[in-house]
C-alpha positions as CSV (number, residue, x, y, z in Angstrom):
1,X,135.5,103.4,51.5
2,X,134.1,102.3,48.0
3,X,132.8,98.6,48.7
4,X,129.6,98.2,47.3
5,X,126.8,97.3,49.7
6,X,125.2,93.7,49.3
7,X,121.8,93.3,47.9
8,X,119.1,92.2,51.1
9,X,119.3,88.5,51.7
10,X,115.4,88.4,51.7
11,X,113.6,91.9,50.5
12,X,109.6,91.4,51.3
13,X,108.6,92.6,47.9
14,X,110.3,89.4,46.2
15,X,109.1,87.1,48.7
16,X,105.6,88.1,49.3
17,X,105.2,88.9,46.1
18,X,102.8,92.1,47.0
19,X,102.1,94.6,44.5
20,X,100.4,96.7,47.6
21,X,104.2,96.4,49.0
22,X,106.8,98.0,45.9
23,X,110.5,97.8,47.4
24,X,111.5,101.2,47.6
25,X,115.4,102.0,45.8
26,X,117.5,103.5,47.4
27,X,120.9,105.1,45.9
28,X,123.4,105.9,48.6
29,X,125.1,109.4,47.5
30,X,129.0,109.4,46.9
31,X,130.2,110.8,50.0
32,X,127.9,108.5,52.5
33,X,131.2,106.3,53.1
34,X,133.0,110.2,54.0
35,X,129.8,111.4,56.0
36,X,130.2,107.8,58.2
37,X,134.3,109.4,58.5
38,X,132.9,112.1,61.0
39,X,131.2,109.5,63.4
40,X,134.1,108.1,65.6
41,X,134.4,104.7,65.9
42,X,134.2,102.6,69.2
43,X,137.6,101.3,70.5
44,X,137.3,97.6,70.3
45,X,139.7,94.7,70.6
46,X,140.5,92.1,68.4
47,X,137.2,89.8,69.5
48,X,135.2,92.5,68.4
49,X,131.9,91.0,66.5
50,X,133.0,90.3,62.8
51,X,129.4,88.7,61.7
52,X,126.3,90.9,62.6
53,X,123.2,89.8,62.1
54,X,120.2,92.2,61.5
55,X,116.3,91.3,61.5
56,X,114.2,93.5,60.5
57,X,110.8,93.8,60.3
58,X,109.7,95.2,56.6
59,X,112.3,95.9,54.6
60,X,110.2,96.9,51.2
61,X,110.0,100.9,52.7
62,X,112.5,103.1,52.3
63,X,113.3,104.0,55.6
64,X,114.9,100.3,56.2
65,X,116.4,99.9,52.5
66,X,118.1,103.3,53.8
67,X,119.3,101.2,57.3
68,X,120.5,97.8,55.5
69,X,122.7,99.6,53.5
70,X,124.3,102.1,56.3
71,X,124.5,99.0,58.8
72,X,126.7,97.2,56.4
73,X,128.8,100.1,55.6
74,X,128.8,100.9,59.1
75,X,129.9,97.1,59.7
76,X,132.5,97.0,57.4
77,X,134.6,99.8,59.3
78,X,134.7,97.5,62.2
79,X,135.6,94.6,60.0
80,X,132.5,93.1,60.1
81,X,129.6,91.1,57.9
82,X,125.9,91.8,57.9
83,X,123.2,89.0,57.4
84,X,119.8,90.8,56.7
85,X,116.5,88.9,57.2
86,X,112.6,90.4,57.2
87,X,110.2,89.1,58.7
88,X,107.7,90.9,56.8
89,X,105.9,92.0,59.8
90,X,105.3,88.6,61.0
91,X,106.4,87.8,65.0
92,X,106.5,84.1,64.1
93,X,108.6,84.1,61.3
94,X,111.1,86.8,63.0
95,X,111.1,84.4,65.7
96,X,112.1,81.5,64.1
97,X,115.3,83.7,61.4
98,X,116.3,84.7,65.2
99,X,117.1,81.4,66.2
100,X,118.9,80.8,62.7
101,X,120.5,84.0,63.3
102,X,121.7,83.3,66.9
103,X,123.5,80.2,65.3
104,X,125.4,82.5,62.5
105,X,126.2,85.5,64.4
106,X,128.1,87.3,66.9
107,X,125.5,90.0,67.4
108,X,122.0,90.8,66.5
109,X,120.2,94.4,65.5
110,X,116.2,93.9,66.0
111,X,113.6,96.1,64.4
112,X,110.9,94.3,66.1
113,X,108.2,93.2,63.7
114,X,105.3,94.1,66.4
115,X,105.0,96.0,69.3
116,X,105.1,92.5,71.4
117,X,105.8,89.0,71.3
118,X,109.5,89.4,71.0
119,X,111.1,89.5,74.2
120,X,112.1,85.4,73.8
121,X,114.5,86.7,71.3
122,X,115.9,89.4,73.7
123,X,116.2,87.0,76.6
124,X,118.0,84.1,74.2
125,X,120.9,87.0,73.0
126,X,121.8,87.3,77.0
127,X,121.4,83.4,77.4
128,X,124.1,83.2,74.5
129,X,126.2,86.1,75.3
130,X,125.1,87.7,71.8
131,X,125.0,91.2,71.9
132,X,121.3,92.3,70.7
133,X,120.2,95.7,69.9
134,X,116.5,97.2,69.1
135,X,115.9,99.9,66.6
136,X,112.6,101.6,66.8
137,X,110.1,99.8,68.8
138,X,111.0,99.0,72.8
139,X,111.2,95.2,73.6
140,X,111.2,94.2,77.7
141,X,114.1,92.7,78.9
142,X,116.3,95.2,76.3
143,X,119.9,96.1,76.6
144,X,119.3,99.1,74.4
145,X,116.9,101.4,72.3
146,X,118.2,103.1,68.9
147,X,115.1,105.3,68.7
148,X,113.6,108.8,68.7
149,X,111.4,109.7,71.3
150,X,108.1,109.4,69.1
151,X,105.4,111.1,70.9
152,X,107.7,114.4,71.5
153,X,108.4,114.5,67.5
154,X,104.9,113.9,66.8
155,X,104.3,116.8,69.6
156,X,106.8,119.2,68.0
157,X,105.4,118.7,64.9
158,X,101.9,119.0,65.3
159,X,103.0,122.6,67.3
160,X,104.5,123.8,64.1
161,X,101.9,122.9,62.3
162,X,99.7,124.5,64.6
163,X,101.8,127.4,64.7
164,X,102.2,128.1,60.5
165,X,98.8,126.9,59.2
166,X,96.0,128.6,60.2
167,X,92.7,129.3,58.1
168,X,90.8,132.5,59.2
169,X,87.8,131.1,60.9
170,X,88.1,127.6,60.7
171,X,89.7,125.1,62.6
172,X,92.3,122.5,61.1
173,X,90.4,119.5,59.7
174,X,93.4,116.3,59.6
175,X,93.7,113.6,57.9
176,X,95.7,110.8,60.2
177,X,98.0,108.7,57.8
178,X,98.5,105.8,60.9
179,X,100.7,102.4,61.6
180,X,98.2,102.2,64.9
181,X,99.7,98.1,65.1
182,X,103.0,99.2,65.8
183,X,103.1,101.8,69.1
184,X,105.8,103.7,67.9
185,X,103.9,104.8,65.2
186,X,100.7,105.4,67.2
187,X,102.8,107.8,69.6
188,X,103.7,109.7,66.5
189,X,99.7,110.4,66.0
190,X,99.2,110.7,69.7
191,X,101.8,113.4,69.8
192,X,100.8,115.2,66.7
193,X,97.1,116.0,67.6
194,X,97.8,117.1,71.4
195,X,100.9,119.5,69.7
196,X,98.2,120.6,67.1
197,X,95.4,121.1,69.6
198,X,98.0,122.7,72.5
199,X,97.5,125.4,70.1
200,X,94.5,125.3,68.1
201,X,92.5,123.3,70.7
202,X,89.7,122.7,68.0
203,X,91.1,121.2,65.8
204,X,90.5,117.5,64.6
205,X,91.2,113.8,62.8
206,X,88.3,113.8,60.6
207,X,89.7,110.0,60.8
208,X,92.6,107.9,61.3
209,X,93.6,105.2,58.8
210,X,96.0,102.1,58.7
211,X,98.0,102.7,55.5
212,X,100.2,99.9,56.5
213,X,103.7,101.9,55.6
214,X,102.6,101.4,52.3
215,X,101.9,103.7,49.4
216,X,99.6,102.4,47.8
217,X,97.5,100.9,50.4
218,X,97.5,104.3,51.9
219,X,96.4,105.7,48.8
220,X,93.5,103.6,47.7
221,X,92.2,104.0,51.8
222,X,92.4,107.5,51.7
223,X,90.6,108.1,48.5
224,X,86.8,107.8,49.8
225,X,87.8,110.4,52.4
226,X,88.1,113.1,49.9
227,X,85.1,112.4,48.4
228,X,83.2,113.3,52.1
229,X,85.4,115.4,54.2
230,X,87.1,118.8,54.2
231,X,90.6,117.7,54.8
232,X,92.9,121.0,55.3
233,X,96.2,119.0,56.6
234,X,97.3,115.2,55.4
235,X,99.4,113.6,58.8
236,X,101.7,110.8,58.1
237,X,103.5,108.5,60.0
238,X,105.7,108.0,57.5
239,X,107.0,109.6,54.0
240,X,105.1,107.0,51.7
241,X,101.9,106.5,53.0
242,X,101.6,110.5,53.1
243,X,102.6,110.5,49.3
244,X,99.5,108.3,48.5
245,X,97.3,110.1,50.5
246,X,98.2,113.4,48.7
247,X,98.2,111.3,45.4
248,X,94.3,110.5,46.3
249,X,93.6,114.1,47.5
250,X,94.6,115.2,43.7
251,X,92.9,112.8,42.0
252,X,90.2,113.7,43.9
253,X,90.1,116.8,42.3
254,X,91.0,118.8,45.0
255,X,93.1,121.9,45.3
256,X,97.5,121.1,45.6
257,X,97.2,124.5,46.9
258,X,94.7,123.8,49.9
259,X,96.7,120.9,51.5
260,X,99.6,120.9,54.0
261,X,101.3,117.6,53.8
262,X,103.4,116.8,57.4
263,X,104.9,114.0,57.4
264,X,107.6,111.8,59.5
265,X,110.8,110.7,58.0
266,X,112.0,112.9,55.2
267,X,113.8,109.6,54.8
268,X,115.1,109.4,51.1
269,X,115.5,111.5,48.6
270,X,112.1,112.2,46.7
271,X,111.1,113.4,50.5
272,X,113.8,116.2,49.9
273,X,112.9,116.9,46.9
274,X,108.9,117.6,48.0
275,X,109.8,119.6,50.8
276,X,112.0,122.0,48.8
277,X,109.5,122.3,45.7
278,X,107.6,124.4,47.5
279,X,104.1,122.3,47.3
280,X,102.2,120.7,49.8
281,X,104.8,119.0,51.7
282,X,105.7,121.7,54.2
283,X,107.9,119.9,56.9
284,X,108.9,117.2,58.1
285,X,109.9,115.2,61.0
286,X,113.1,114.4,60.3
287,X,114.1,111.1,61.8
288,X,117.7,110.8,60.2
289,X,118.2,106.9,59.4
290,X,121.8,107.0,58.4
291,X,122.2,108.2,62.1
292,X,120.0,105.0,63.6
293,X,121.8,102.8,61.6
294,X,125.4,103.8,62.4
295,X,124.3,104.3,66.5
296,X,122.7,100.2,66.3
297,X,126.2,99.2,65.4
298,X,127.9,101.6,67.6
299,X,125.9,100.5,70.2
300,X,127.2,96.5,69.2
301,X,130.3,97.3,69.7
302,X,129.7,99.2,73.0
303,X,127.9,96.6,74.9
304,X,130.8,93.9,73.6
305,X,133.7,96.5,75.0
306,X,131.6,96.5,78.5
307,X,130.5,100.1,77.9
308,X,127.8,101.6,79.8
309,X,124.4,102.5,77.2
310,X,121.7,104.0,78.5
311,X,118.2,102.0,78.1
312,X,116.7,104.4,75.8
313,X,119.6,105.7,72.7
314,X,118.0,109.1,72.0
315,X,117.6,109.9,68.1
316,X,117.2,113.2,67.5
317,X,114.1,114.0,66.1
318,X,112.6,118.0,64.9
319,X,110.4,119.6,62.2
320,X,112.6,120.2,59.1
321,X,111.7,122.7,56.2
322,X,113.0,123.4,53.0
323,X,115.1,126.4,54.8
324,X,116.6,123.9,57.5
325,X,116.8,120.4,55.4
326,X,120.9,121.6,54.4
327,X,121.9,122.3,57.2
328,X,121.6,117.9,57.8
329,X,121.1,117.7,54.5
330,X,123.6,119.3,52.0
331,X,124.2,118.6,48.4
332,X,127.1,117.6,47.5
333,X,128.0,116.4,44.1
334,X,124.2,117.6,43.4
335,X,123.3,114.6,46.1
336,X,121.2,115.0,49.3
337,X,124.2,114.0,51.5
338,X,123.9,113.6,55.4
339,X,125.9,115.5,57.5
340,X,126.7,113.0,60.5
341,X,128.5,115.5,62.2
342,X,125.9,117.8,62.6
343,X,123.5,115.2,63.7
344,X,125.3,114.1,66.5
345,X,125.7,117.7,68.0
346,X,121.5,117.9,68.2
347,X,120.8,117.5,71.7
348,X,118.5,114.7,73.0
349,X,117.3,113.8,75.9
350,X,117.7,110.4,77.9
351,X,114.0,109.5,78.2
352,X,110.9,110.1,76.7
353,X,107.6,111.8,77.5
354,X,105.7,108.3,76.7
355,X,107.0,105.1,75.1
């Protein structure tokens, strides 16, 4: 309780030097270090892993400045140290910091930086004994998955959606806020249009863009779209790329009013504070990182104890709204503050409709 987290050893946004890629801030609240109190611990001996290495795969968003900082908290209550490296969404580069890494370490955390070309670093972790986990995107040859199950989120959402916004006469018209390169992010599309249409079959991407998990990139590509479509709901993968596309819908000119914004993450907390000011971000799929992170080094510390993991470790994933977002959510100290506790008692299933 009350260290202060380490800076990233390698943020993209210094090392790229990308104005398209801004490093998200992230301020932990005051009672994160209580919140991590309600997640038991796993019983480990002595040997347990003491320097933890974590590769991930852009650490500029907030969703991953969120995970660097819970991993290391979550690493210090076993004793342990994080080293964090990015490969900036480059498989040769993540690659190569994995065969640093597997020099430096006792255990590895992946967030692959594509959907394939990483299973060498898999296969050398069991070669070395090194207990590797993935976050996010499935790798063959895996111990273990810390991940939602993205097509059902995307599903769920797109049914609520479907569900709450209708327009007398019309069908939706949806603009798809993508990450098509990486298939996690693709299921989350996937899953949101079939939820959408299992209800309003008509309705429709009046296209599908690669905002790159990037604000800005997202903004500047959706802003010709506005200028030729009738765009009724904004669908994001993530929490930032659906902020610039709403950005570009207003500067288009268009109506606040006349746009649902749905988007997955509700990750930090200007996402929060959108969904309860009662605009156009209406709900979200919340994806709870604070959980993913303490569950990768959990799941560490389960597979050195000899502990049985299931393939897949089922995040729980469902369409919040301002009503629901305290229940996970409450303020405390004025603070968005997760409630662990009430994360972990959402039940999840042990495999997924597609992966």
């Amino acid at each position: 309780m009350g260290h202060e987290p380490k800076q990233s050893v390698n943020p993209a946004a210094a090392s790229d030097g990308l104005s398209d890629h801004p490093q998200a801030v992230y301020t932990p609240p005051p009672g994160l270090d209580a919140a991590l109190d309600h997640l038991p611990l796993v019983e480990v001996g002595g040997d347990a892993p003491k320097r933890i290495g974590y590769l991930t795969n852009y650490s500029f968003h907030i969703w991953y400045q969120i995970l660097i900082d819970i991993i290391r908290r979550r690493a210090a209550q076993y004793g342990a140290t994080v080293t964090v490296l990015d490969a900036e969404l480059s498989v040769e580069r993540q690659i190569q910091q994995a065969q640093q890494m597997f020099g430096e370490v006792d255990a590895l955390i992946l967030t692959p930086a594509a959907t394939e070309g990483l299973e060498s670093i898999v296969a050398d972790g069991a070669k070395r004994k090194v207990p590797v986990v993935v976050e996010a995107n499935p790798v063959k040859g895996m111990k273990t998955l810390v991940a939602i199950c993205d097509y059902d989120a995307g599903f769920a959402l797109g049914m609520w959606v479907a569900q709450h916004i209708r327009i007398p006469g019309k069908q939706l018209k949806v603009l798809d806020m993508g990450l098509p390169t990486l298939r996690p992010c693709l299921l989350r599309s996937e899953g949101f249009i079939d939820g959408l249409q299992s209800i309003q079959p008509d309705a429709a991407f009046v296209t599908r863009l690669n905002g790159e998990g990037s604000k800005i990139i997202a903004k500047r590509l959706a802003a010709p779209v506005f200028t030729t479509h009738e765009v009724d709901v904004i669908f994001a993968m993530d929490d930032e790329t659906g902020q610039g596309a709403l950005e570009a819908y207003v500067e288009a000119g268009r109506d606040p009013n006349q746009i649902t914004l749905a988007t997955f993450g509700l990750a930090g907390n200007h996402e929060k504070d959108l969904l309860t000011a009662g605009g156009p971000l209406k709900v979200g799929a919340a994806m709870f990182p604070e959980y993913v992170a303490a569950r990768c080094v959990d799941n560490v510390m389960r597979i050195h104890a000899g502990l049985e993991l299931n393939r897949r470790d089922v995040i729980p994933a469902l369409p919040v709204t301002a009503d629901i977002l305290p229940k996970y959510y409450p303020k405390i100290e004025g603070v968005w503050t997760p409630d662990l506790k009430a994360v972990a008692s959402l039940l999840t299933s042990v495999s997924c409709t597609q992966e």
